[in-house]
N, C-alpha and C positions, 0 to 999 in steps of 0.2 A: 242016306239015312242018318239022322242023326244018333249021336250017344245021351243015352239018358246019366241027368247028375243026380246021385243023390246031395244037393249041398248038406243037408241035415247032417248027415252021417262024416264028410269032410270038414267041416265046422270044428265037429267033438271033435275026432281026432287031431286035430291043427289046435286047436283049443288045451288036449293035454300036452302035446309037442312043447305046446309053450310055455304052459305049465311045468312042465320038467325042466327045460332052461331057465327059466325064471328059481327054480330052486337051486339048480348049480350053480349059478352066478350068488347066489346068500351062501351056498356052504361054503367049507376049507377044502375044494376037490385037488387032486393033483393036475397042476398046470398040461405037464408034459401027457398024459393022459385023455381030457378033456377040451384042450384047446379047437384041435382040428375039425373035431366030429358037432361043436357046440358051434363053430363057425358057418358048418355047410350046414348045418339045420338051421340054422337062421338064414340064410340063403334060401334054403328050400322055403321054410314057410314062407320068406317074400316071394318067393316065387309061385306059391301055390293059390295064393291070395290072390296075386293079378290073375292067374287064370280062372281062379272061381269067380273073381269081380267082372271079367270079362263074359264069359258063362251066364250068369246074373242078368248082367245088363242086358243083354243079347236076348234073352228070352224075355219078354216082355209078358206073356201070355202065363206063365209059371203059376199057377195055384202055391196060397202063401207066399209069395215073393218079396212083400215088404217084411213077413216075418223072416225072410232069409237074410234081408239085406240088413236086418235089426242083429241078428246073428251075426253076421259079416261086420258088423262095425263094431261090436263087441270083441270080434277078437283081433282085429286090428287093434282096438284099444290096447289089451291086454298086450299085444306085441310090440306096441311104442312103447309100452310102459317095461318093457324088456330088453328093448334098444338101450330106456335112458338109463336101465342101473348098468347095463354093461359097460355106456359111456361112460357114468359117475360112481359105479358102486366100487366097493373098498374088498370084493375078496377077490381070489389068486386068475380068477379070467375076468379081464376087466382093462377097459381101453386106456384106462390110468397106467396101469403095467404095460400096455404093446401099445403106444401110441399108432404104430403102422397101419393098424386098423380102424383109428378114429376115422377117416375119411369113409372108410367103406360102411361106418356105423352111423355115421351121418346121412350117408348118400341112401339107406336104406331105411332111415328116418323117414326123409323128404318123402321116401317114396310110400313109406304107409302114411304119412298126412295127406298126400295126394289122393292116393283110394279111396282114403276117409271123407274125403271133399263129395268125392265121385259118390260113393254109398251116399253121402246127407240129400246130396241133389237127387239123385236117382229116388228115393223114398217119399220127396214132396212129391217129385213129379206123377202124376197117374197117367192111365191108359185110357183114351176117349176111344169107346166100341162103338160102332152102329147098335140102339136100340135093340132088343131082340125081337121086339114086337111093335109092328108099328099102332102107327093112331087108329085106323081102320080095323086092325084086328083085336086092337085093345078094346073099340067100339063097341066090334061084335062079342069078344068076349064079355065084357060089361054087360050088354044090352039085353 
């Protein structure tokens, strides 16, 4: 049996996740403090994304699905855009100050532009059903 997702509801929440790191990276937080925990959450959310993009894809059949997938690239968006002030932004966490983690903030780029590729394609593409009602019973129905 499968598990039901609510994506709607992990969306938001990954959505403030990111939003909270996006504002610790603009303030003056303490380095020693905030380094650690700002790291694995930016982990997590790469990490929670490929599982929701996975989820996603997989169900084909999903009522509002392209509205999910429009969601899901929204907050990829918002999380590239959280990647790049970490790479280039000027307060106290910031890959300017720990070069060590420019690679992992790079490698974690790549990988939400990649998803991001995967959501644009996934959202042109649609689903060919069988008809629900053929020509004959549309006939009769009509007729």
């Amino acid at each position: 049996m499968k598990k039901k997702i609510n994506f709607e509801d992990n969306i938001f929440v990954l959505s403030m996740r990111v939003r909270m790191i996006r504002d610790l990276l603009l303030l003056e937080t303490d380095t020693e403090l905030f380094l650690k925990k700002t790291l694995e959450d930016i982990d997590f959310i790469d990490t929670t994304l490929a599982v929701l993009l996975k989820n996603l894809s997989e169900n084909a059949y999903l009522i509002e699905r392209d509205e999910q997938f429009d969601n899901l690239s929204e907050i990829e968006w918002q999380f590239s855009q959280v990647l790049s002030l970490f790479l280039n932004g000027s307060g106290n966490i910031s890959a300017t100050l720990f070069p060590s983690f420019r690679e992992r903030i790079i490698f974690l780029s790549n990988q939400s532009l990649s998803r991001k590729r995967i959501i644009d394609a996934s959202v042109n593409s649609t689903v060919v059903t069988e008809p629900l009602v053929g020509p004959r019973e549309l006939k009769g129905l009509l007729g």
